[in-house]
C-alpha positions in Angstrom: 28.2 -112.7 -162.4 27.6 -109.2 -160.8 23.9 -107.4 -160.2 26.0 -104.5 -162.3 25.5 -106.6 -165.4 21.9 -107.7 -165.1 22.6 -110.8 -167.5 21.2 -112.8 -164.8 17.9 -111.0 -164.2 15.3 -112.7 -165.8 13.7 -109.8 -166.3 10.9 -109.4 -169.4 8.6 -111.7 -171.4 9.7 -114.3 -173.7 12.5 -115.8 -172.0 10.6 -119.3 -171.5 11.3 -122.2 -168.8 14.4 -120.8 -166.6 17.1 -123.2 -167.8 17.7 -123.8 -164.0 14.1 -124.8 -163.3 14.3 -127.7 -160.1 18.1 -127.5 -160.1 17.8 -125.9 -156.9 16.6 -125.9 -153.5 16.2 -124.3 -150.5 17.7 -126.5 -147.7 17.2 -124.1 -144.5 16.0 -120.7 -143.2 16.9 -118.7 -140.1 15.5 -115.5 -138.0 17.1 -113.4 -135.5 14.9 -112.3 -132.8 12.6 -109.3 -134.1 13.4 -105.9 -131.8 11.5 -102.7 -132.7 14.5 -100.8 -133.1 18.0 -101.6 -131.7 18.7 -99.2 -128.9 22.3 -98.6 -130.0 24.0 -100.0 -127.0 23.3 -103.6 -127.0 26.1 -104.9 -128.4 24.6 -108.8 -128.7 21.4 -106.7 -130.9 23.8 -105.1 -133.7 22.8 -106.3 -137.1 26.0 -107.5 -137.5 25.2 -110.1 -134.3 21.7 -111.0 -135.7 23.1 -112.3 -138.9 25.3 -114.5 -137.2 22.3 -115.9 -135.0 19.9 -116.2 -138.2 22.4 -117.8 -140.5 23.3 -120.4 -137.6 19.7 -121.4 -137.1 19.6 -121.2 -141.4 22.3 -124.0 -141.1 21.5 -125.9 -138.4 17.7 -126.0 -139.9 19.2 -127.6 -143.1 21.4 -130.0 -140.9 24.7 -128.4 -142.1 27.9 -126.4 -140.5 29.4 -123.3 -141.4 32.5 -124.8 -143.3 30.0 -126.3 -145.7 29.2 -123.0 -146.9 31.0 -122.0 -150.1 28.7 -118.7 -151.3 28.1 -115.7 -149.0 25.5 -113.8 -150.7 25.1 -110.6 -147.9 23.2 -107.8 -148.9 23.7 -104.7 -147.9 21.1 -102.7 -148.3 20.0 -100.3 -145.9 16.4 -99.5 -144.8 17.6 -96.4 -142.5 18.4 -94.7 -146.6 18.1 -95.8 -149.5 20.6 -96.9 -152.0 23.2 -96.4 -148.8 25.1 -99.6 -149.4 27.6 -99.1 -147.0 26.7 -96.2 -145.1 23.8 -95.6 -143.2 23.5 -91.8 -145.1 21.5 -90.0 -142.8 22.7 -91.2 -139.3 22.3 -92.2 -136.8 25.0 -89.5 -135.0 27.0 -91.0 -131.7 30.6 -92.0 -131.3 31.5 -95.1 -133.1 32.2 -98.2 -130.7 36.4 -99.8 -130.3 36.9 -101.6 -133.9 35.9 -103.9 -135.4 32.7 -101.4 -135.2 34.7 -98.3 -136.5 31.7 -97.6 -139.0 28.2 -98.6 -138.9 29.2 -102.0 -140.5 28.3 -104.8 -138.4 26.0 -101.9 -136.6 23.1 -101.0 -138.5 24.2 -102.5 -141.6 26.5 -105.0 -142.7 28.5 -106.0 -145.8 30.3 -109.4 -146.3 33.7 -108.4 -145.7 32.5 -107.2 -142.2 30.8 -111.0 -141.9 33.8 -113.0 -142.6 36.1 -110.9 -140.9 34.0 -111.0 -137.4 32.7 -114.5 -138.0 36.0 -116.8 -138.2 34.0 -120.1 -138.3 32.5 -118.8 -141.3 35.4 -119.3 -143.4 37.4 -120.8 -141.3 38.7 -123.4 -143.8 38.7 -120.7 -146.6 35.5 -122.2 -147.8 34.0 -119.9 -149.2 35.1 -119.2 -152.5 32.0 -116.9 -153.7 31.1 -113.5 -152.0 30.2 -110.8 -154.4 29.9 -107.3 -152.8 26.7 -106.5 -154.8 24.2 -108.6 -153.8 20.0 -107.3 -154.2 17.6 -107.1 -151.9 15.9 -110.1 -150.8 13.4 -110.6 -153.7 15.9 -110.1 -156.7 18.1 -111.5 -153.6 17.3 -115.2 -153.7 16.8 -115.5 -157.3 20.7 -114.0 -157.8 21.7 -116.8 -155.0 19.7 -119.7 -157.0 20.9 -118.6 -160.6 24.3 -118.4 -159.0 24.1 -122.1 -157.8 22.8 -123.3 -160.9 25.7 -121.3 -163.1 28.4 -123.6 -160.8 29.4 -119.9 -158.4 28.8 -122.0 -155.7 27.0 -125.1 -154.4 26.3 -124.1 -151.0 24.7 -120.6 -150.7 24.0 -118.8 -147.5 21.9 -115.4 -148.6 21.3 -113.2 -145.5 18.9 -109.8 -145.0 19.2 -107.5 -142.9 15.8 -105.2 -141.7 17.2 -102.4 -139.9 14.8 -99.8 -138.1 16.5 -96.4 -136.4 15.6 -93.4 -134.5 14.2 -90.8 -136.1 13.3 -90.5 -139.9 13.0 -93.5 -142.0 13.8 -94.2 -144.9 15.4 -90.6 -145.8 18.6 -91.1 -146.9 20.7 -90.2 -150.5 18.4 -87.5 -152.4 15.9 -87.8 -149.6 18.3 -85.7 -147.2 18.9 -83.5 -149.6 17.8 -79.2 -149.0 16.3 -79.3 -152.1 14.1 -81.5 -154.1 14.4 -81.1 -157.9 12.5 -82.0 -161.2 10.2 -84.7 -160.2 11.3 -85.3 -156.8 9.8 -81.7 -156.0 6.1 -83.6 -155.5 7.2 -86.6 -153.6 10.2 -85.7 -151.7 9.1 -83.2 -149.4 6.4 -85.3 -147.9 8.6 -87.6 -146.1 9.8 -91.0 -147.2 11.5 -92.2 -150.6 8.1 -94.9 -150.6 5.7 -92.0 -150.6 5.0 -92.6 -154.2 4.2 -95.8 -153.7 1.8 -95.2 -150.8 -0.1 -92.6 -153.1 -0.1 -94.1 -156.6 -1.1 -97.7 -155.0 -4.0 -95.8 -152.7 -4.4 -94.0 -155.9 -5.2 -97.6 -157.9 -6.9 -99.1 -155.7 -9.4 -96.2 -154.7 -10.0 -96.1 -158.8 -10.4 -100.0 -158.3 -13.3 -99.5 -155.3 -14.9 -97.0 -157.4 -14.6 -99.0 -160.6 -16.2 -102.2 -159.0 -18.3 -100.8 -156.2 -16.1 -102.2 -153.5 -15.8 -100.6 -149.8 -12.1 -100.2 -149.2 -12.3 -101.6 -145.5 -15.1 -104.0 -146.7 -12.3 -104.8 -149.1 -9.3 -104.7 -146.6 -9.9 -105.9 -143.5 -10.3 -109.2 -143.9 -7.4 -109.7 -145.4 -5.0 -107.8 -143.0 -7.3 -109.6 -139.9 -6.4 -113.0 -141.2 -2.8 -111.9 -141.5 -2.2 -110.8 -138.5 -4.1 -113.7 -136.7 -1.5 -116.1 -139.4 1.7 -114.1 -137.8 0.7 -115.0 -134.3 1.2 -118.7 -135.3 5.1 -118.1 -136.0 7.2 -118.4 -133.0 9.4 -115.5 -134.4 6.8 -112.8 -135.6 7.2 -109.7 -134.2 3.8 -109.6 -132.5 3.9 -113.4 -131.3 7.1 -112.6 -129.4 6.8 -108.6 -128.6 2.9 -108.9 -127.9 -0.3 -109.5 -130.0 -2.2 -106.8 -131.7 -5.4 -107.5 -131.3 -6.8 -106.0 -133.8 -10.2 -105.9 -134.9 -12.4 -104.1 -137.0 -13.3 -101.2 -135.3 -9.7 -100.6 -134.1 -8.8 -101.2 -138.2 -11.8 -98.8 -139.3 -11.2 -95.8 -137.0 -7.5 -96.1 -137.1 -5.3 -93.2 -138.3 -5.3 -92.5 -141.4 -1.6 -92.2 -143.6 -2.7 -91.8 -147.3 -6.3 -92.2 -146.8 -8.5 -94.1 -146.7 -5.7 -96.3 -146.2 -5.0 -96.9 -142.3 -1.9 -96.8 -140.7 -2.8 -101.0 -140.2 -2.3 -101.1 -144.3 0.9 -100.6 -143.5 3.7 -103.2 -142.2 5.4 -102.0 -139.4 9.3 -101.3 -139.5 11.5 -103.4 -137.3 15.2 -104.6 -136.7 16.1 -108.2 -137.5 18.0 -110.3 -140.3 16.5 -113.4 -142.1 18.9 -116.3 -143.5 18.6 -118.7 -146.2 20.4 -121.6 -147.3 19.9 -122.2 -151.3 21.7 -125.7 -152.9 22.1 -127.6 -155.8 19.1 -130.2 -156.4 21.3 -133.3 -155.7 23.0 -131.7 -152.4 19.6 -131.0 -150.6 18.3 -134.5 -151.6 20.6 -135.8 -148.4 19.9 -132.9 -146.3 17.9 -132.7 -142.7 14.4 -131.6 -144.8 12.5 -132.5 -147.7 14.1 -130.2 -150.5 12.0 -126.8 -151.8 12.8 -126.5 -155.2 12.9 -123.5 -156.7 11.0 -123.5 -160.3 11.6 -119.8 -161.7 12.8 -116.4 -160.6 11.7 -113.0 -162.5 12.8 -109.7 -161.6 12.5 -106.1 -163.7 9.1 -104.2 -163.9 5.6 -104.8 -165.3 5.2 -101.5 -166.1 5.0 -97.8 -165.1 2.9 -94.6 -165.2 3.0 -92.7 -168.1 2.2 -89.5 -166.0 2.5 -88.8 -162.8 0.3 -91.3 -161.3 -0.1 -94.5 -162.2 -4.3 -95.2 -163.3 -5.8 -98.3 -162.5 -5.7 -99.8 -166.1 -1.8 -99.6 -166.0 -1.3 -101.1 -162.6 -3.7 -103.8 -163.6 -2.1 -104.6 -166.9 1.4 -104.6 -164.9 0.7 -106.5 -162.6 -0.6 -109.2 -165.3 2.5 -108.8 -166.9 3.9 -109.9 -164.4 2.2 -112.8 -163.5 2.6 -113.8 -167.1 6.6 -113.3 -166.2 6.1 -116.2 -163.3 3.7 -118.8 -164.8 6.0 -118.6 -168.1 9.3 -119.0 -166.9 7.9 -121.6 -164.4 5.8 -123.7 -166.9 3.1 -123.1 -164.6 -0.3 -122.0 -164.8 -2.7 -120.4 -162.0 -4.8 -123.9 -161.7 -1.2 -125.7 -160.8 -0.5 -122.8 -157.3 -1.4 -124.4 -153.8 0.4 -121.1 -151.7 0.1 -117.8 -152.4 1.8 -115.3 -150.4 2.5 -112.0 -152.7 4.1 -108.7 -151.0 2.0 -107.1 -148.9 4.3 -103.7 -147.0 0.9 -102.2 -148.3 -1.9 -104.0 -148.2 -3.1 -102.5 -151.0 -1.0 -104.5 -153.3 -2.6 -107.4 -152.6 -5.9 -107.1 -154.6 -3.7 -106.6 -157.8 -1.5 -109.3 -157.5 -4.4 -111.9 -156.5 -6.5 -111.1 -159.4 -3.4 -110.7 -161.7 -2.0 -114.1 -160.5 -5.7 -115.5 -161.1 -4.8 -117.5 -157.9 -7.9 -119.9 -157.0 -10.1 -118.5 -160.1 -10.0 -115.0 -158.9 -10.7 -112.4 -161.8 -11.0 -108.5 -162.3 -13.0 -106.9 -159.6 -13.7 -110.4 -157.3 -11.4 -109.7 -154.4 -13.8 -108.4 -152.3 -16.0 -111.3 -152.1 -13.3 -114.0 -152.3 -11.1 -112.3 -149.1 -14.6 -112.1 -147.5 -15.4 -115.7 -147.7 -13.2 -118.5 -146.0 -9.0 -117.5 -146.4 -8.0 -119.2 -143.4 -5.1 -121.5 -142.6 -7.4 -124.4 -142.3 -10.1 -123.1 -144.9 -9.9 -124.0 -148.9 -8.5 -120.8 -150.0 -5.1 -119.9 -147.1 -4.4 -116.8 -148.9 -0.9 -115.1 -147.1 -0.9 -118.2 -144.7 2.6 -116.9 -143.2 1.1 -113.8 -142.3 3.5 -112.4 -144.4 5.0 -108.0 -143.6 1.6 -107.1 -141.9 1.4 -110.2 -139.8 5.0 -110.7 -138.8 6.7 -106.9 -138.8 8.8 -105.6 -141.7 11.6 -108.4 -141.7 10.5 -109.2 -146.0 11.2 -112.8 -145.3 7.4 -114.6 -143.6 6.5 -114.8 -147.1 9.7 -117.3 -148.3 10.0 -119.0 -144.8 5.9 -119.8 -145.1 6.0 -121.4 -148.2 9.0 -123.1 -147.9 7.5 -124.8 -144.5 4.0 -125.5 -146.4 5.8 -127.3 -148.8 7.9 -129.0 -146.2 5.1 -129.7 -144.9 6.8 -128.5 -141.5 4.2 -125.2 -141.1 3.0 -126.9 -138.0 0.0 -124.4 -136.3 -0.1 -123.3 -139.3 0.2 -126.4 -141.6 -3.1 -125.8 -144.5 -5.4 -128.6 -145.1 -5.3 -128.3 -148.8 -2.7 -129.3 -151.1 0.5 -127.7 -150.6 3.0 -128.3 -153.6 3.4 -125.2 -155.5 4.2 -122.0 -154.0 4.5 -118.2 -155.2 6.2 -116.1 -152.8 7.9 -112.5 -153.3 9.6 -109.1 -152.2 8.0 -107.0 -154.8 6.9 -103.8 -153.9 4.2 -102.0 -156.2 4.6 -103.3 -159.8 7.9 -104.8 -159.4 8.4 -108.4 -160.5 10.6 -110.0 -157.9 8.8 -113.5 -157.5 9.8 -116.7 -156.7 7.9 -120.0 -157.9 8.8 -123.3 -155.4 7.4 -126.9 -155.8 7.8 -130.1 -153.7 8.5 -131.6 -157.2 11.6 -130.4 -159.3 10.3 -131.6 -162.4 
């Protein structure tokens, strides 16, 4: 099983209950401490380092050593350019440090060859017998881990993501680099990073969606990225909790700068350096394991749709994102009455309306957001929408929405433990109308 072949994605309508439905769990999770960059000296602050300190904690949170692992599943990906793999393709320029560092692996990226070769207890007992070199990002990430587990690759999987965040230009890597900026890329390119079509089209929808529904964008907005960031300072590993709060209010949120407006630079998460670990395991493994098992009920990756110009309208990013809920409850066997914790993407805030009316999570329906976000989505309230605190809350580590709901489930959330029931979760990486979900319950039946 590679990600070149796709025949694991579950990736369109129709495919039913995943056959693998409660045959896995996860067992542990792990963070490095979150820095805003690295500095490019501190050698104990390389990527390479941090995944060693989050997949230790990701071990010794599910009670287990590193000989028990038998699947590395490291992904390589690159924030600092996209589609890099391997190579961090616009920089950063400096002398390379005495080998092993020789290339940026184990710098500002690293690969799983790098990982075993610089972390002997890893393999020390030539345990692990699975390591593909193409492994996704962390939303398509977990589900390749869990549908690897359940098709016998492995039965201990350690899946590890790296959040890299470099001087100077971000995210401007591959075609981005580039002198010139043909066909299509000629509108989008120019203005700066790969995601700039995603920061437009989703401003785009959801200004239609104001206009549409008579909805005030901050009216809309700002309770939901207040509560999140008031969530993240209740992880001990959030970027703000441990690098210093925010403090953010209204009128700081109102009359901040503006990036695609009227979206505030506060829409957006803010880029760090860290790595977050997982452990995935078969169902009858994490039974005897140090925490009550999170089992994992569906993953979906793939689209739900795109533009048919060059900007998406609000009709297709609605219809999209329904599609994909549809994608989730199906292959889950759920339905929106049956989700407890909900905590979508948010590196723009402005996905969030779509996917909470999509998902139909707590009754919600076309046009409602407003005046659900603005009544009680607290922790300790009936409706703990994003109760990790998820990308806005925590920095740009992808991984607060996975570690909340596994520990709501777990029922080890502590500070921020809900009141309600917490026995279903939805959690994803899934930027714009991408379907990367996960679907957990406490039950694997």
């Amino acid at each position: 099983m590679t990600t070149e072949d796709r025949s694991w994605r579950r990736d369109r309508e129709g495919l039913g209950v995943w056959n693998g439905r409660g045959k896995t769990a996860f067992a542990g999770w792990g963070m490095s401490p979150i820095d805003r960059r690295w500095d490019g000296v501190s050698m104990d602050r390389t990527l390479g380092e941090y995944c060693k300190v989050a997949a230790r904690a990701a071990l010794e949170d599910a009670g287990l050593k590193p000989e028990d692992v038998d699947g590395l599943f490291m992904c390589p990906d690159n924030m600092a350019g996209a589609n890099s793999g391997a190579s961090a393709s616009w920089g950063p320029s400096r002398p390379y440090f005495a080998p092993p560092y020789d290339s940026e692996d184990g710098l500002t990226i690293v690969t799983n060859k790098w990982l075993l070769a610089n972390w002997p207890e890893l393999n020390a007992n030539k345990n692990v017998t699975y390591a593909p070199d193409a492994v996704p990002s962390i939303g398509e990430g977990l589900g390749f881990t869990a549908q690897a587990v359940v098709d016998g690759k492995c039965k201990v999987g350690l899946y590890i993501y790296t959040a890299n965040n470099l001087d100077g230009r971000y995210r401007r890597g591959g075609t981005f680099a580039a002198p010139k900026a043909p066909g299509a890329s000629q509108w989008n390119n120019p203005w700066g990073a790969n995601v700039i079509d995603l920061q437009l089209n989703t401003t785009f929808a959801l200004t239609q969606y104001c206009q549409r529904y008579g909805v005030d964008w901050d009216d809309l907005m700002f309770p939901i990225v207040m509560q999140e960031h008031m969530n993240g300072l209740m992880n001990d590993w959030g970027f703000y909790s441990t690098n210093g709060a925010s403090h953010l209010n209204r009128e700081d949120y109102v009359n901040s700068r503006p990036i695609t407006s009227p979206a505030h630079i506060w829409d957006y998460d803010r880029p760090v350096n860290a790595v977050g670990a997982f452990i995935v395991t078969t169902a009858e493994r994490a039974k005897d394991m140090k925490h009550k098992p999170v089992y994992i009920l569906n993953h979906n990756q793939g689209s739900g749709g795109s533009a048919r110009s060059s900007s998406i309208t609000l009709d297709e990013y609605e219809a999209a994102n329904a599609k994909v809920a549809r994608m989730c409850y199906e292959g889950s066997g759920l339905q929106a009455k049956d989700i407890d914790i909900f905590n979508p993407y948010d590196g723009f805030s402005s996905f969030l309306p779509f996917s909470l009316e999509a998902f139909g999570w707590h009754g919600v329906g076309k046009g409602e957001a407003r005046d659900f976000v603005n009544g009680d989505i607290s922790i300790h309230g009936p409706h703990p929408y994003l109760s990790g605190g998820g990308n806005l809350g925590n920095g740009r580590t992808r991984t607060a929405m996975y570690i909340d709901s596994i520990e709501q489930l777990r029922g080890t959330a502590g500070e921020r433990q809900v009141t309600v029931k917490a026995e279903t979760a939805i959690c994803a990486f899934a930027p714009a109308l991408s379907a990367a979900y996960l679907v957990l319950g406490s039950d694997p039946h």
